[in-house]
N, C-alpha and C positions, 0 to 999 in steps of 0.2 A: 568559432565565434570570437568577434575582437573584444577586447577589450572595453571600446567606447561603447557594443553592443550591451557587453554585461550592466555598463554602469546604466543604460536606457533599464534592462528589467528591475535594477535595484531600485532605480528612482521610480517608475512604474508601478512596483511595490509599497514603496513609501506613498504615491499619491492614491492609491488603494487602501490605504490604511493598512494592510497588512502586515508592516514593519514600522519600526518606532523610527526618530531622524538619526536617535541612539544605534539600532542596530543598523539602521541605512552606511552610518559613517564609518562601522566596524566593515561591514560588507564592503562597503569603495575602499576600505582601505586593506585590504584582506587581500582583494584583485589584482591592485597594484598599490603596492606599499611606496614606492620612491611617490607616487603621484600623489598617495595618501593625506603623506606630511603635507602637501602644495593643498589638498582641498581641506585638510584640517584648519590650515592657517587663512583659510578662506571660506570657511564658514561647513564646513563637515563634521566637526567635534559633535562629539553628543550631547557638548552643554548650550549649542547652538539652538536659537529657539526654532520652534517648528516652519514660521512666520519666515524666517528668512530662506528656511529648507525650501519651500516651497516654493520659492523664487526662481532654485536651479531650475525645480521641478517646471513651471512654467517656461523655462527657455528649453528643453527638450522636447516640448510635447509634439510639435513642429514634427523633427527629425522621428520622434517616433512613430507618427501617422506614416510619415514616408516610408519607413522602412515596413511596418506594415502592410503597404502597398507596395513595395517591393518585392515584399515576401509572396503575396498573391498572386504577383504579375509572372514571377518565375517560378513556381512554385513546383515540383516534381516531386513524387515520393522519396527518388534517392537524396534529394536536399532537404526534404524534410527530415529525415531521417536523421541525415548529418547531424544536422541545426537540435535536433533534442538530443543527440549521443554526446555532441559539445558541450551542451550547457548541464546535462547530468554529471558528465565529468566534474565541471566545475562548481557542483552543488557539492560533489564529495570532496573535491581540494577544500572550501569554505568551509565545510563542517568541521574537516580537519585543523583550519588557521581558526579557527572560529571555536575552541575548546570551553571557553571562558561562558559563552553566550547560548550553546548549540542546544542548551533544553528548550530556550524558546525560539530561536532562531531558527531550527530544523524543523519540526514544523511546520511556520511558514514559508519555509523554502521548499518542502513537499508540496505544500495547496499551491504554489505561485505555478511548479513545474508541471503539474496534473491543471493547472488551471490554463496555462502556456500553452501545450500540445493538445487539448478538447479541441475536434474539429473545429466545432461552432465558434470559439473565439477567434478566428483569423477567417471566419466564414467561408472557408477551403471549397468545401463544396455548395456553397449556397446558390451556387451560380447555375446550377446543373437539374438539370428535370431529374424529378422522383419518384424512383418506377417500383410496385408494390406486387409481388406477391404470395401466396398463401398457397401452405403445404399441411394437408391432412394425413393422417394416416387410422389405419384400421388399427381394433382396439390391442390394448399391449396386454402383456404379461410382466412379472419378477424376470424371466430373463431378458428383459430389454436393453438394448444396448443403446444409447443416443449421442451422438458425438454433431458437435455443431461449429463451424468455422463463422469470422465475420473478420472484418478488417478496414480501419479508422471507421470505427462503429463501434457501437453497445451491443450486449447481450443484455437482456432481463427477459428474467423466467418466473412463471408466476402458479399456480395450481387452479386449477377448474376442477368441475365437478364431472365432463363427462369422460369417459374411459379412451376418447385417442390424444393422440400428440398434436396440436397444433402450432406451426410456424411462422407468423406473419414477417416476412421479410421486405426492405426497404434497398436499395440500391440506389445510390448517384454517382452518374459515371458524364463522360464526356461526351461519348456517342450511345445510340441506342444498342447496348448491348448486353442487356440484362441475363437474357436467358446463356451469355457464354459468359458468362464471371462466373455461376456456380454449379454443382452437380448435387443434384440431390436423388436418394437411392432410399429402397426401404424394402429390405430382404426380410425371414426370415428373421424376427426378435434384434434388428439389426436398422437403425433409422441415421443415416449420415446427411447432413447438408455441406458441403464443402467447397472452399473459396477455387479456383483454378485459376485467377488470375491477381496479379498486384499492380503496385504504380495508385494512377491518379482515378483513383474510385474511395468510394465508399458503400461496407455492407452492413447493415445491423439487422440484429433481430429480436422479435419479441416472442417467446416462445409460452405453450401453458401445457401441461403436464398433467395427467391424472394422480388421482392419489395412490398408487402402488408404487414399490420399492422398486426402483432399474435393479440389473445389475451392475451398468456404468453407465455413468453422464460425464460428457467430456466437451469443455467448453473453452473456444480458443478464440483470440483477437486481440490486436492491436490497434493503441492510441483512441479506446473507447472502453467505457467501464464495463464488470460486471456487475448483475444486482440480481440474488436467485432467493426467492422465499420457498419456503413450505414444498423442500424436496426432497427425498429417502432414495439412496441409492449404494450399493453393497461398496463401490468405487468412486468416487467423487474429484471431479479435478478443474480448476478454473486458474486460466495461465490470460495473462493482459499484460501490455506495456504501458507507462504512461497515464495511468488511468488506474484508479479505484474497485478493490475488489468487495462488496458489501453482501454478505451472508447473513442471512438470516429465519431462523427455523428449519437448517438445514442436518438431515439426517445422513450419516454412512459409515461403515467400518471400517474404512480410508478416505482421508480428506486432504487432500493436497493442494496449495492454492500459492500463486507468485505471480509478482507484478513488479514494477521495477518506476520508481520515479509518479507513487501513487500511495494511497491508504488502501490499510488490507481492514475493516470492521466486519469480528463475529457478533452476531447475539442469537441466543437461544439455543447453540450448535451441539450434538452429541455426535461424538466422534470418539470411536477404540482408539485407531490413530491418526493424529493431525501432524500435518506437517506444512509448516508457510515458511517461503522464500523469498525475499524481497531485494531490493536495492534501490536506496533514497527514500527508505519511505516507513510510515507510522504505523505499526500494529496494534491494532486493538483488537481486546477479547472479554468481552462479559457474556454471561451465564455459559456456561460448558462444564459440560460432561463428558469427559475422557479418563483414558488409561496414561495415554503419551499424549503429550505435544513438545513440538522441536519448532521454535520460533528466531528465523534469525532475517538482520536486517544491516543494513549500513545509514550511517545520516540519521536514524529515524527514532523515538521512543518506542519502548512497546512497555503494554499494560494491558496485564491480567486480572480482571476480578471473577469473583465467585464462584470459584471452582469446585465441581463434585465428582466422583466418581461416576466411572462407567458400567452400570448394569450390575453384575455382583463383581467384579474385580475391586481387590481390597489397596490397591494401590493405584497413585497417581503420580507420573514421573514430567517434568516439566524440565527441558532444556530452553533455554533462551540464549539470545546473543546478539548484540550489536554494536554498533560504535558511535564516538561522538552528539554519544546521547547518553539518555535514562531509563531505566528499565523499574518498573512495579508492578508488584503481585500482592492485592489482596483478596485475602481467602474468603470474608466474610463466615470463618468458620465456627460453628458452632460446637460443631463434633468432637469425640476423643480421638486424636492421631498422634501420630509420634511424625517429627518431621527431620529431614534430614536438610542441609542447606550447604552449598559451595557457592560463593560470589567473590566476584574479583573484578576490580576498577580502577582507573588512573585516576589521579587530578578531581578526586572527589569522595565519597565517604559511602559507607556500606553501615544501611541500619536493618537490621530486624529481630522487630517485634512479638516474638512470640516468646511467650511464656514458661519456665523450668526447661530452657537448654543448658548446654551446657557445651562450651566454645571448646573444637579441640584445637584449632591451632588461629592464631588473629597474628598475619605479617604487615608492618608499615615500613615499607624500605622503597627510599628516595618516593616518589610517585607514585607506586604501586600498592593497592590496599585488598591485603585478601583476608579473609574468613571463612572458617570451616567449621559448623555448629553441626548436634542435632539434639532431639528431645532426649529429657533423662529417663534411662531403661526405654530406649528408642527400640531393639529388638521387640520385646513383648507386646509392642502394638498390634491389634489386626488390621487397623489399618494405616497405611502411611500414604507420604505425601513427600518425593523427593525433587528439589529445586538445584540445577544448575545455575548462574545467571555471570555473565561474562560480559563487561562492555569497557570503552576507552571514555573518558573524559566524560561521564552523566555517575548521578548519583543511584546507586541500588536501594532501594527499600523492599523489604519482606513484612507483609502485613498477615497475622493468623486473624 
């Protein structure tokens, strides 16, 4: 992606409201700094008022309808592809020049980039008949196994009240050839929908679930979100590019979820062990119930609140990780814990909040700010709460 393209999404941005003319003129200048200084001293500064920002904005809007249709007119999966793997790139070099700015900056460079590659904004397949159908199956068990593919599409999964699986599937393709894009199979405690073809289509599905625990749910797609309520399952896993993964009132004793250039939001989740993967993109997490989580990300914030334990295990171990950003956890805790706490961050300050620790080691050397705390007579707790938190350039806060 050129250059002149980048500066089309920035300004795009800025006439979205999604970015200040402030952060607009860090971003052009970030992209390319020799050009920087030439649109600083022509009206890029951030003390530059909005009024005159908007000026550029209007002499671009032209070339970005065109290229818009450009993008349409040519449009193949392997270019599409390209064109989001470029500009994710270049979301991680910003985040990285962009140190000063990136707790809010990043962010909105997440929604812009999840907002960029959603079919429906460049209307990719709109052009295309849309061909529907629906998969039942007979009723399940706790051993059930469901694994379901889609591709620039959505998954949402929902719970019904009757005891089978049902699949409402969508497909827009070029020619009529619905029934050879997928395979769906339903053996033996064993329900697969599966894509077999790629390129210029699109699959989504909406699926509804009875209320019994699977023993795996496995849910895969690209360049379309996931959204699953009110599901139990021994194994749990939801993998997406580009696109948003949103949980909520999701049960399982493994939970695994990644997505790359999208938000990852938990609410109400009970999970033994979780673990989210990401790249470019913001993690959220309110109400959970865990033993483990292991949260890591790049570009992106993440934030924990309200954390409890898992079932009777008397511990809760929390690693996080990311970069060019900020990381917080608050516990909303009421409880007796002993907590243990290691954080470490560049280019910005390490607070927390909780009450009768006692620091064993606090290093401040050149940009590097680490801390290593836990509660006093931390052994004798029954129960504890251990926090890893690791990031470059955002500020750590620990809240009890």
């Amino acid at each position: 992606m050129s250059i002149s393209e980048e500066r089309m999404f920035i300004l795009k941005m800025l006439e979205e409201g999604k970015i200040s003319s402030e952060e607009a003129a860090r971003l052009l200048e970030a992209i390319d700094p020799n050009k920087g200084a030439t649109d600083s001293s022509s009206g890029f500064k951030a003390q530059q008022k909005r009024a005159n920002f908007s000026d550029e904005v209007s002499k671009v809007k032209d070339k970005l309808n065109e290229w818009k249709k450009e993008f349409k007119k040519n449009y193949s999966q392997k270019d599409f592809e390209r064109a989001v793997d470029e500009f994710s790139t270049k979301v991680e070099k910003l985040g990285k020049n962009l140190a000063y700015t990136t707790i809010g900056v990043a962010d909105k460079l997440v929604d812009f980039v999840s907002s960029f590659v959603e079919t429906n904004s460049f209307n990719v397949f709109g052009k295309y008949k849309a061909t529907n159908r629906v998969f039942e199956t007979a009723d399940v068990n706790e051993d059930t196994e469901l694994s379901v593919e889609a591709i620039n599409g959505h998954i949402l999964v929902k719970k019904h009240m009757d005891n089978k699986v049902i699949i409402r599937t969508t497909v827009k393709s070029p020619v009529d050839n619905a029934d050879e894009i997928f395979d769906f199979s339903k053996e033996e405690n064993k329900i697969a929908l599966k894509c077999n073809k790629i390129g210029n289509i699109s699959v989504s599905h909406e699926i509804f679930l009875p209320a019994v625990k699977f023993k795996n749910i496995n849910l895969v797609t690209k360049n379309g979100k996931i959204y699953v309520e009110d599901s139990t399952a021994e194994n749990f896993e939801a993998v997406t590019s580009n696109s948003n993964v949103d949980l909520m009132g999701v049960t399982g004793d493994k939970i695994n979820v990644s997505t790359k250039n999208g938000r990852i939001n938990f609410g109400y989740i009970i999970g033994k062990d979780i673990n989210v993967d990401a790249i470019n993109s913001v993690i959220e997490i309110r109400h959970l119930k865990t033993s483990n989580l292991n949260a890591s990300t790049k570009n992106g914030r993440i934030f924990v609140e309200n954390v409890h334990n898992h079932n009777d295990d008397p511990n809760i171990n929390m690693n996080l990780k990311t970069s060019s950003a900020g990381i917080k956890v608050n516990m909303n805790d009421m409880e007796k814990r002993g907590y243990k706490v290691k954080a470490q961050t560049t280019n910005a300050e390490i607070n927390i909040l909780i009450p009768e620790m006692t620091y064993r080691n606090i290093s401040k050397q050149m940009a590097s700010n680490f801390v290593e705390a836990d509660s006093n007579g931390y052994d004798e707790y029954a129960n504890k709460v251990n926090i890893v938190a690791e990031t470059t350039s955002g500020n750590i806060e620990i809240v009890k």
